[in-house]
C-alpha positions in Angstrom: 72.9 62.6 110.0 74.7 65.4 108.8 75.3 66.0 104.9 78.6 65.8 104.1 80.8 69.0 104.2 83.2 70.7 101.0 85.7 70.1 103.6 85.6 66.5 104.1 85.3 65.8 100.6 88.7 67.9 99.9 90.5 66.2 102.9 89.4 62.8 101.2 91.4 63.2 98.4 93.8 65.2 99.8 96.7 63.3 98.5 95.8 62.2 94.9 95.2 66.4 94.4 98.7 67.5 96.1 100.6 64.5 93.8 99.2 65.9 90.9 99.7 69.4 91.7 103.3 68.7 92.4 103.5 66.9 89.3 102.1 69.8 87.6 104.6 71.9 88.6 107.7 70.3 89.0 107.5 67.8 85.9 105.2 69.1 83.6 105.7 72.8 84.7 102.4 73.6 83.0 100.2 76.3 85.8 97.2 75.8 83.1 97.0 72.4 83.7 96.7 73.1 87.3 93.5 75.0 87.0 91.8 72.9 84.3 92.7 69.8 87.2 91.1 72.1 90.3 88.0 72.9 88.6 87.7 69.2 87.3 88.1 68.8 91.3 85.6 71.3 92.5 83.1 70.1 90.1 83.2 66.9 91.4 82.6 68.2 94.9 79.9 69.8 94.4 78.3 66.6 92.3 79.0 64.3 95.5 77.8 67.5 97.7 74.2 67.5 95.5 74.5 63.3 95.7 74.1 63.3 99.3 71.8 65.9 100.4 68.1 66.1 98.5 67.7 69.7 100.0 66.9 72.0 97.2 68.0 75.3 99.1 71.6 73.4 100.0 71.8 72.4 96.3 71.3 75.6 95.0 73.1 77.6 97.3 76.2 75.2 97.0 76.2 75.7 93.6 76.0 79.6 94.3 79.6 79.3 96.1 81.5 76.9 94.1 80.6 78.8 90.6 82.4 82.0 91.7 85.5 80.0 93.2 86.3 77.9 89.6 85.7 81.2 87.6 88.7 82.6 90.3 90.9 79.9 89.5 92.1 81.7 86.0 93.8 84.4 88.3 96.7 81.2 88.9 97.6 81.9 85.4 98.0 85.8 85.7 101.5 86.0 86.6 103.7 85.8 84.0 107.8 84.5 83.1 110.1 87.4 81.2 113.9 87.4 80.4 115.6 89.0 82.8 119.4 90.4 81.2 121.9 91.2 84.0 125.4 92.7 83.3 128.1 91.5 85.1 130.6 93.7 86.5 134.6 93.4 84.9 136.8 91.7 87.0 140.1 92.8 87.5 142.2 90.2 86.3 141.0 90.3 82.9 142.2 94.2 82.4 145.5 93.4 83.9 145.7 90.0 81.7 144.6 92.0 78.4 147.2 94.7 79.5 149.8 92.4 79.8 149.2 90.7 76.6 149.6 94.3 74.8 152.6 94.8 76.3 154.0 91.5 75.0 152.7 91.8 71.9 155.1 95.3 71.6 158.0 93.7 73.1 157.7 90.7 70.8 157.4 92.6 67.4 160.5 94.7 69.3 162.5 91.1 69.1 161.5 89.0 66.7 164.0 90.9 64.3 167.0 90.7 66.6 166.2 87.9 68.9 163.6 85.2 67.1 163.6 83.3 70.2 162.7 85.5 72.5 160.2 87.3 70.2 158.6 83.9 69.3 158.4 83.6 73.2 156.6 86.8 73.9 154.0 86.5 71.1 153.3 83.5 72.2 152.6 84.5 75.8 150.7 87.5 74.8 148.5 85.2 72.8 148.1 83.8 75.5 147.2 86.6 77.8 144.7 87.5 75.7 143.2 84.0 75.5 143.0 84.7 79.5 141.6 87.8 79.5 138.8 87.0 76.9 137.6 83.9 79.9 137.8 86.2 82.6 136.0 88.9 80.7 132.6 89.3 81.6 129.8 90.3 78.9 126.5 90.1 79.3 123.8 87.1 80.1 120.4 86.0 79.9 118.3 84.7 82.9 115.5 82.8 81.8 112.9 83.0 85.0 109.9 80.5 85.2 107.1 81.1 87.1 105.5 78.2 88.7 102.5 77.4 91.4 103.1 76.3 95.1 101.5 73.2 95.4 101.8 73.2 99.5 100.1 77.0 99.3 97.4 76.0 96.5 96.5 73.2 98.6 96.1 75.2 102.0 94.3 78.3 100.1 91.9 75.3 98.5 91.5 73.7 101.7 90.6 77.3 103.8 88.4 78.3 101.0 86.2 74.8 101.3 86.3 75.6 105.0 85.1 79.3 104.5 82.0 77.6 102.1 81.1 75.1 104.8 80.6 78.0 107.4 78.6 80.3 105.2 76.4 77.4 104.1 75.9 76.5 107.7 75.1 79.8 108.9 72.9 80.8 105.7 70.7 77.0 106.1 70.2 77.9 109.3 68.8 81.0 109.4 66.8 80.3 106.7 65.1 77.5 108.7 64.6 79.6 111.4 62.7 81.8 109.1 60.7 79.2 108.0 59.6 78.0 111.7 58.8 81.5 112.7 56.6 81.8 109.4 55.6 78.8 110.3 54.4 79.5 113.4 52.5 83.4 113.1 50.3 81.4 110.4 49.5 78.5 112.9 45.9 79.2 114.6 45.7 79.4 118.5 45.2 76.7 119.8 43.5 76.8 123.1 41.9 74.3 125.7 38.1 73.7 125.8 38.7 75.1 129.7 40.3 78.3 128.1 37.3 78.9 125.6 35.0 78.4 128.6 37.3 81.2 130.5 36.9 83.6 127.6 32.9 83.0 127.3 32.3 84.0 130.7 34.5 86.9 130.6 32.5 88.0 127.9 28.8 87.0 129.5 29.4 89.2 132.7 30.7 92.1 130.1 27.1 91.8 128.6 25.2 91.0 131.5 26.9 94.6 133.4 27.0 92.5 137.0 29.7 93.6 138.7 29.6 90.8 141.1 29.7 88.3 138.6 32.1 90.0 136.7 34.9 89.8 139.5 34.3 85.5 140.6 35.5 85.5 136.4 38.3 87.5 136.9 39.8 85.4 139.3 39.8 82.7 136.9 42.4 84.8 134.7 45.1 84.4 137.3 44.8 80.5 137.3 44.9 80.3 133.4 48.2 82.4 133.3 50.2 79.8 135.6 48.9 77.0 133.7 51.0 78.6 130.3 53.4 79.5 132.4 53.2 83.0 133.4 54.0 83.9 136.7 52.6 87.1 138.4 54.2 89.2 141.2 53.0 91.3 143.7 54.1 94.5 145.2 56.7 94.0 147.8 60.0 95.1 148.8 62.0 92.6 146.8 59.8 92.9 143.8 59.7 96.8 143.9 61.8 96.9 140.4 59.0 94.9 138.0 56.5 97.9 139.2 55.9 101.6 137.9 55.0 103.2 141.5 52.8 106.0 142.2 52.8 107.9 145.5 49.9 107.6 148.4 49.2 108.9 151.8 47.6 105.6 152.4 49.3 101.8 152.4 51.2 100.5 149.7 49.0 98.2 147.5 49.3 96.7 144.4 47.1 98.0 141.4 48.2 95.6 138.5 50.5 91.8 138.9 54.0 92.3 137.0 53.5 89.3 134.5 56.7 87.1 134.2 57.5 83.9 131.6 60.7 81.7 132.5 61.9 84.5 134.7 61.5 87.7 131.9 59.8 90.7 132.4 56.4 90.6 130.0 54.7 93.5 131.7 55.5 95.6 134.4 53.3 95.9 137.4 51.7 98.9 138.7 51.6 99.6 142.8 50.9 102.5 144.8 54.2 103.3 147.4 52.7 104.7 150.7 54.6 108.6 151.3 54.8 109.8 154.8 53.0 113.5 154.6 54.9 114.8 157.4 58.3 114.1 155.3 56.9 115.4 152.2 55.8 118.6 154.2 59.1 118.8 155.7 61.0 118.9 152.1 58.8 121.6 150.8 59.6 123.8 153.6 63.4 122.6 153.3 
């Protein structure tokens, strides 16, 4: 069974974490709270990651991944909110409205002494193009900016992050067990058949002994014991003239030395001597 993954163990509480990021950031509007609630999270994970695998190298190494990634988490609080002050431009109307109400203004002090009325009318209706211009007059205003965190892009950067961790864990667990098998293996001892010690014994006796006879009926035997672990050999021929090293002779083409083959790959090449017609090689040294 495989352990379970950083990215399984996100997905499975994929809703409770986006509710509460939202939360975070649309209610509470508070980005620390985010990162104190994803850390919480990625604690947990790597607690229920430790829970269900007893493999001390896993263990370790997912602790190795998730350390770095809550320490990163502080960069969510490194933007920051200022007061932005933006000046508005001056419309029109209000210059023409605060001109006008000047120009009443003179006309009703111009009145008032001979015509009350009228004077009481202008005053009144420069008072009240001022009133005008002073709405339509544009001063300055402050733009209070808040910076908040995307729960939909928090969520997908959490989520590709866990995936990354699962893929480097994968790829670092195996590798390290393939180290261990290949360590494993070079100290194993060989391991031979009581047939293949008996091969070895005699190849050695008729090296002591000097019979040259003998020496050749063990020989043969070494063909045999290659086939039964698998190694094929190959003689000299036309379709096997590739797996050879060749050397030229005046007489017939013969092989000196089987190419060795395991599961179809070259172990050693073969050596054959290729049979050269004299009267062509003659002929090119004139030539």
């Amino acid at each position: 069974m495989e352990p379970v993954s950083f990215s399984d163990l996100l997905t499975a509480d994929e809703t409770r974490i986006r509710t509460a990021l939202r939360a975070d950031a649309v209610i509470d509007q508070n980005r620390r709270q985010s990162v104190e609630r994803l850390r919480e999270e990625l604690g947990r994970i790597l607690l229920r990651c430790n829970a269900d695998s007893a493999d001390p190298a896993r263990q370790a190494l997912a602790g190795c991944l998730l350390a770095p990634v809550r320490d990163m988490l502080e960069l969510l609080e490194a933007g920051v909110a200022e007061k932005e002050t933006e000046k508005r431009a001056v419309r029109a109307g209000a210059a023409m409205a605060l001109l006008t109400a000047v120009i009443l203004a003179l006309l009703a002090a111009l009145l008032v002494r001979r015509y009350f009325t009228a004077g009481c009318v202008c005053a009144a209706a420069a008072v009240a193009c001022a009133f005008a211009a002073g709405r339509l007059w544009y001063g300055e205003r402050q733009v209070r900016v808040h910076a908040g965190l995307d729960p939909d892009i928090v969520w997908r950067t959490l989520r590709k992050t866990a995936q990354t961790m699962d893929q480097k864990l994968a790829e670092y667990l195996a590798r390290e067990q393939a180290l261990r098998q290949t360590q494993k293996r070079a100290g194993e001892p060989v391991r031979l058949e009581p047939e293949d010690w008996t091969l070895f014994g005699d190849l050695l006796e008729a090296s002591c002994a000097g019979n040259g006879d003998y020496a050749l009926r063990q020989l043969g035997k070494v063909e045999p014991w290659l086939r039964r672990h698998g190694v094929q050999t190959a003689a000299y021929g036309p379709d096997t003239a590739e797996l050879f090293e060749l050397l030229p002779t005046k007489n017939q083409s013969a092989t000196q030395r089987p190419a060795l083959l395991l599961d179809g790959r070259l172990l050693l090449a073969g050596r054959a001597t290729e049979h050269v017609d004299a009267q062509r090689g003659n002929g090119g040294t004139q030539a």
